[in-house]
C-alpha positions in Angstrom: -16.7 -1.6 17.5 -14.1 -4.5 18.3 -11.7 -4.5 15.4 -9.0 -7.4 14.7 -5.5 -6.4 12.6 -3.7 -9.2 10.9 -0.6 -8.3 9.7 1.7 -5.8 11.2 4.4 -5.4 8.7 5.7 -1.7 7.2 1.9 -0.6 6.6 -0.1 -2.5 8.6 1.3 -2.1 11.9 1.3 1.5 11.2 -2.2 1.6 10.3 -2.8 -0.6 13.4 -1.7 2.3 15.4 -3.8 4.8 14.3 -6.7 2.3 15.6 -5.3 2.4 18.6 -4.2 5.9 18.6 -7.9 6.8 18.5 -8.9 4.8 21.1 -10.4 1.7 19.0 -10.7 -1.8 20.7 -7.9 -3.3 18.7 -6.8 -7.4 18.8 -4.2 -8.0 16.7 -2.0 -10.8 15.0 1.4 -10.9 13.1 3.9 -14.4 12.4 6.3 -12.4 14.0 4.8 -11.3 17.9 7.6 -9.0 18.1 6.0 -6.9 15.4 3.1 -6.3 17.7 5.3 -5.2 21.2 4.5 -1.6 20.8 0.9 -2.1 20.4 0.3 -4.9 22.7 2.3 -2.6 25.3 -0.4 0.3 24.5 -3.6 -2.0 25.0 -4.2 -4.0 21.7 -4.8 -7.8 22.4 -3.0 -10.6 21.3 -5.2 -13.4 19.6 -3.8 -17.1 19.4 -5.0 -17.4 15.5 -7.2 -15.9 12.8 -10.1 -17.6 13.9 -10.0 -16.4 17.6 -9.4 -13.2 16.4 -12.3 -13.4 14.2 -14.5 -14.7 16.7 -13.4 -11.9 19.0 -13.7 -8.7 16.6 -16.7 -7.2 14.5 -14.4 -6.4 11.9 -11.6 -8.0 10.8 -8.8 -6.4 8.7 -6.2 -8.1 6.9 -3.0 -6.0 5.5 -0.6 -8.6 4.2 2.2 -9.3 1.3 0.6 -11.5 -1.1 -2.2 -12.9 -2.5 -1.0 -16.6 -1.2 -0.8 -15.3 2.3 -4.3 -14.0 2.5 -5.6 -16.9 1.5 -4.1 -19.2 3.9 -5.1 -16.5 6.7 -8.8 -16.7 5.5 -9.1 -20.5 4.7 -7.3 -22.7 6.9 -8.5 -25.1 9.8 -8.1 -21.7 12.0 -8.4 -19.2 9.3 -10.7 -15.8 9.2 -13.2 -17.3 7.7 -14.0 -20.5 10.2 -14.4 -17.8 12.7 -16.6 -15.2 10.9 -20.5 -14.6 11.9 -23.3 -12.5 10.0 -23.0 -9.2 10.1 -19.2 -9.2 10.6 -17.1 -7.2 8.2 -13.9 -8.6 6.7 -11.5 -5.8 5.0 -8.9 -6.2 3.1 -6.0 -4.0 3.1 -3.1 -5.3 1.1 -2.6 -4.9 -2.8 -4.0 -8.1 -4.2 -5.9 -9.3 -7.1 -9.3 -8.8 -8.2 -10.1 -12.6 -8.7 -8.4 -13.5 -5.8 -10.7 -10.8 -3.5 -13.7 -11.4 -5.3 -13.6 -15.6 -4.8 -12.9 -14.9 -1.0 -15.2 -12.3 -0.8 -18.0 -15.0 -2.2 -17.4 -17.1 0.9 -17.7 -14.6 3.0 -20.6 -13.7 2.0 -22.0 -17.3 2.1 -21.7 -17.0 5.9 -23.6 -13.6 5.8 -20.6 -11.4 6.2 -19.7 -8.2 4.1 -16.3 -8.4 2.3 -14.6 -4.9 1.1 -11.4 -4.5 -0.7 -9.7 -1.5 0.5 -6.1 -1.2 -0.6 -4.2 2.1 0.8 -2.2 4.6 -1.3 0.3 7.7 -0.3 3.3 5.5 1.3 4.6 4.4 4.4 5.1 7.9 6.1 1.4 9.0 5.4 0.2 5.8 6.8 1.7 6.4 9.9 0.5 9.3 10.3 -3.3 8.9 10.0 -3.0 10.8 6.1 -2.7 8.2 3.6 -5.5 7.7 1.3 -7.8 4.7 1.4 -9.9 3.1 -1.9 -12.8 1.0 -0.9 -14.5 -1.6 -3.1 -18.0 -3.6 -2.1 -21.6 -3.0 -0.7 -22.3 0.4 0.1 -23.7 -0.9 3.4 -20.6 -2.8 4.4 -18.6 0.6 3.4 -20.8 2.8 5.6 -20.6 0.4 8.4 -16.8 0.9 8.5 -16.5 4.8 7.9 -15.6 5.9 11.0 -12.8 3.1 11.0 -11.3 4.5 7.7 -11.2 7.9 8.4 -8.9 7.0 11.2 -6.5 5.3 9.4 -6.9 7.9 6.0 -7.2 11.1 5.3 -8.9 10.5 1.7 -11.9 7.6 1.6 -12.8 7.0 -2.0 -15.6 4.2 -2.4 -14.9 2.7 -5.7 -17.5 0.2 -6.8 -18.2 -3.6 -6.0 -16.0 -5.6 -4.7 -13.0 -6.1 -6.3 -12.9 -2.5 -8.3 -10.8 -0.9 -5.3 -7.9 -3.4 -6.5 -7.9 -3.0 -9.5 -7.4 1.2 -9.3 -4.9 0.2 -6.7 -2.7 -2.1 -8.8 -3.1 1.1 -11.6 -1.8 3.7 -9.6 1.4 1.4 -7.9 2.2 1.2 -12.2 2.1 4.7 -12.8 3.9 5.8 -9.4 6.3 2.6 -10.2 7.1 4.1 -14.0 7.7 7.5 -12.7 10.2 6.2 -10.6 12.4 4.9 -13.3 12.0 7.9 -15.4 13.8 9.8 -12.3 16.3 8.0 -11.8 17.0 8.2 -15.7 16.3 12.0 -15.3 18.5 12.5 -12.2 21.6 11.4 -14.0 21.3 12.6 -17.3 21.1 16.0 -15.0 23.6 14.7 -13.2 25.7 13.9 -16.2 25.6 17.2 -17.5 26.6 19.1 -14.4 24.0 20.6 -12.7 23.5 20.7 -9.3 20.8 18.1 -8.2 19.7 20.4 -5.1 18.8 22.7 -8.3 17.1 20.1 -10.2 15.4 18.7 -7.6 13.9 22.0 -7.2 13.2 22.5 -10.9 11.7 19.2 -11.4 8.9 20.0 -7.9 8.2 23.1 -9.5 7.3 22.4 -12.9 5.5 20.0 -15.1 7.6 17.1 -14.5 6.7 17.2 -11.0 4.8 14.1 -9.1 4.4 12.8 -5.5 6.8 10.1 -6.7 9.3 12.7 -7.3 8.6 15.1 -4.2 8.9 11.5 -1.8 11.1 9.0 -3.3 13.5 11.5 -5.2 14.7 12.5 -1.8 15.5 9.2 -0.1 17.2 8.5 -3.6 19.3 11.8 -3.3 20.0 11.2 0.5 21.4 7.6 -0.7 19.5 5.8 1.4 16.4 4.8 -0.6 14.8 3.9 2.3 10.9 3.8 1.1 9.8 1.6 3.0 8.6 -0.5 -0.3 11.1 -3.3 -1.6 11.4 -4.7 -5.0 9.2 -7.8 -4.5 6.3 -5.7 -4.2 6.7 -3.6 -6.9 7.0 -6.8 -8.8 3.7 -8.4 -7.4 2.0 -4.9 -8.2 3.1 -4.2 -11.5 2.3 -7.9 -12.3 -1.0 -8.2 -11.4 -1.4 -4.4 -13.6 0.4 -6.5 -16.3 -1.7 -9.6 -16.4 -4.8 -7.5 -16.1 -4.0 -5.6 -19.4 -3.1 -8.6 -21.0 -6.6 -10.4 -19.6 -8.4 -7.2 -20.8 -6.6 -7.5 -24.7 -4.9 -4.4 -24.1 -1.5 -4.2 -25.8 0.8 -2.2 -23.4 4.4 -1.5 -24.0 5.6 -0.1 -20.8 4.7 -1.9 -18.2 6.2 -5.2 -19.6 9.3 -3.0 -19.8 9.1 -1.5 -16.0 8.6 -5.1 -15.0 11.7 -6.3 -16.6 13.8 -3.6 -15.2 12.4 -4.3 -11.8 13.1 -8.0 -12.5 16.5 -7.4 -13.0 17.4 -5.4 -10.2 15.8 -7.7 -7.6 18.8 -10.5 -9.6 20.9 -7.9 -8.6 20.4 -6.4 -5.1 17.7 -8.7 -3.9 14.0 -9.1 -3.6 14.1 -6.9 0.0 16.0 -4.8 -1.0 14.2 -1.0 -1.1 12.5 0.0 -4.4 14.5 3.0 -4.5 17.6 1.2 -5.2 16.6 0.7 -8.7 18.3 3.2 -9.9 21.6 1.8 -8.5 20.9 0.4 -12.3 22.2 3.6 -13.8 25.0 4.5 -10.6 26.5 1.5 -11.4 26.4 1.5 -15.8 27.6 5.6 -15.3 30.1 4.7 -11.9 28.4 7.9 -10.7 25.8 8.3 -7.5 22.7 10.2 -7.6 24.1 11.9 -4.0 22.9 16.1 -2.8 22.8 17.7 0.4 20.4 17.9 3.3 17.7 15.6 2.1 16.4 12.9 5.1 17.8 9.1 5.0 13.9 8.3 6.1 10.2 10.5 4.8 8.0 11.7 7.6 4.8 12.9 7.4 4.7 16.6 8.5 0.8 17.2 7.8 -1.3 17.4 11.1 -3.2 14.1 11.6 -6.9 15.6 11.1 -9.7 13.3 10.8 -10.3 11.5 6.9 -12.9 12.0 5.1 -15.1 10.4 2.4 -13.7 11.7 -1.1 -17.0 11.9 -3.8 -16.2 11.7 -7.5 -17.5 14.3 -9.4 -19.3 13.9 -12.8 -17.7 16.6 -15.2 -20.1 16.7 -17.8 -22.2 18.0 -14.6 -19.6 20.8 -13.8 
């Protein structure tokens, strides 16, 4: 299978690799042609615009920031979608929003194309190491068409529902991993505030109850002082926006995610819509004049499980257990 990447940024250029790691027939596109040098300079191919590369590729993926930008990538004069024939697949890898997926995914299938949402979870360092964790939404034929594609990239395949339904879990879990982070960084420095070591704490917290992958990834770039996550503030806004408006679309009256997306809000005022998620909780250094600083813990995650090949993940009916 020829496959075509657009969109080569923190995740999708690493995801891109893997293709390429594993020997895929890889095209690829990014604005920026210096985000594709190292995989141009290991075989990929560069394509002059989405519709080339569509033309080119039997499946196309697209991993980019916004809703807004996969639009213009799919419908314009030279977009995806001008270059799309039957029986091609288009997947779509960013976090974006169900309506926005689902109207897209209607014209492609006008053309006879198969649409899937598949949004990736587990972070930056997983991604680039083959083990991040994959959720697929659409046809089950368009899913098992791209299997073997997915199990490259991820180490966990989870075939949601129709299209659209991988989205919507994605948006879900970027809240709760988004809300955990906050609670840390207020948990770190009450800690911290009452004078215990934070090697110790750090410890306690990934031993107990109050443990999470949040904690065991993100509390250590935050104790190292980098905060380097690879995941800036602007995106947690988009995501825990679009998990906002769909609880308010749904009628459900939620308290703390309009209150997660405020404190976000405000520190993207503060120290900038790049700037790493992380940093959020320069909130509370900066109230207490006190950093959230220990010892030996890396300025930058990386992966240290093998790369082994994914799998597909089967939910399990409990009542059947």
């Amino acid at each position: 299978m020829k496959i075509g990447f657009i969109g080569l940024g923190n995740v999708g250029g690493k995801l891109a690799a893997s293709l390429l790691r594993n020997d895929f027939d890889l095209t690829v596109l990014d604005l920026d042609r210096s985000a594709a040098g190292p995989l141009l300079a290991k075989g990929a191919t560069w394509a002059e615009s989405p519709k080339s590369l569509a033309e080119a590729v039997d499946i196309v993926i697209t991993c980019l920031p916004s809703p807004a930008a996969v639009s213009k990538v799919m419908e314009s004069e030279d977009g995806i979608i001008a270059g799309l024939t039957p029986g091609k697949v288009w997947m779509e890898m960013s976090t974006t929003d169900e309506a926005e997926v689902k109207r897209l995914g209607a014209l492609v299938t006008e053309i006879g194309a198969m649409p899937l949402d598949s949004p990736v979870s587990g972070g930056c360092h997983r991604a680039a190491s083959g083990n991040i964790s994959i959720f697929v939404g659409g046809e089950r034929a368009a899913f098992d068409k791209v299997l073997p594609i997915l199990t490259v990239m991820g180490r966990r395949i989870l075939h949601v529902g129709p299209l659209g339904s991988a989205s919507i879990l994605k948006v879900m879990t970027n809240y709760l991993a988004t809300t955990h982070l906050v609670a840390l960084g207020e948990a770190l420095m009450v800690m911290k505030k009452a004078g215990l070591d934070l090697n110790t704490v750090y410890e306690g917290i990934r031993i107990s109850s109050g443990n999470s992958f949040v904690h065991e990834t993100e509390s250590q770039v935050i104790l190292n002082g980098s905060c380097n996550i690879n995941f800036t503030m602007d995106l947690v806004i988009k995501d825990v926006g679009l998990f906002d408006s769909l609880a308010q679309k749904l009628g459900v009256p939620l308290e703390i995610s309009p209150l997660v997306l405020d404190i976000f809000k405000d520190g993207q005022r503060r120290y900038g819509a790049r700037a790493w998620s992380s940093s959020i909780v320069k909130r509370l250094e900066d109230s207490c004049c006190c950093d959230l600083r220990a010892l030996d813990f890396p300025e930058e995650l990386v992966d240290t499980e093998p790369e082994v090949p994914g799998a597909e993940v089967i939910a399990t009916n409990r009542a059947e257990i």
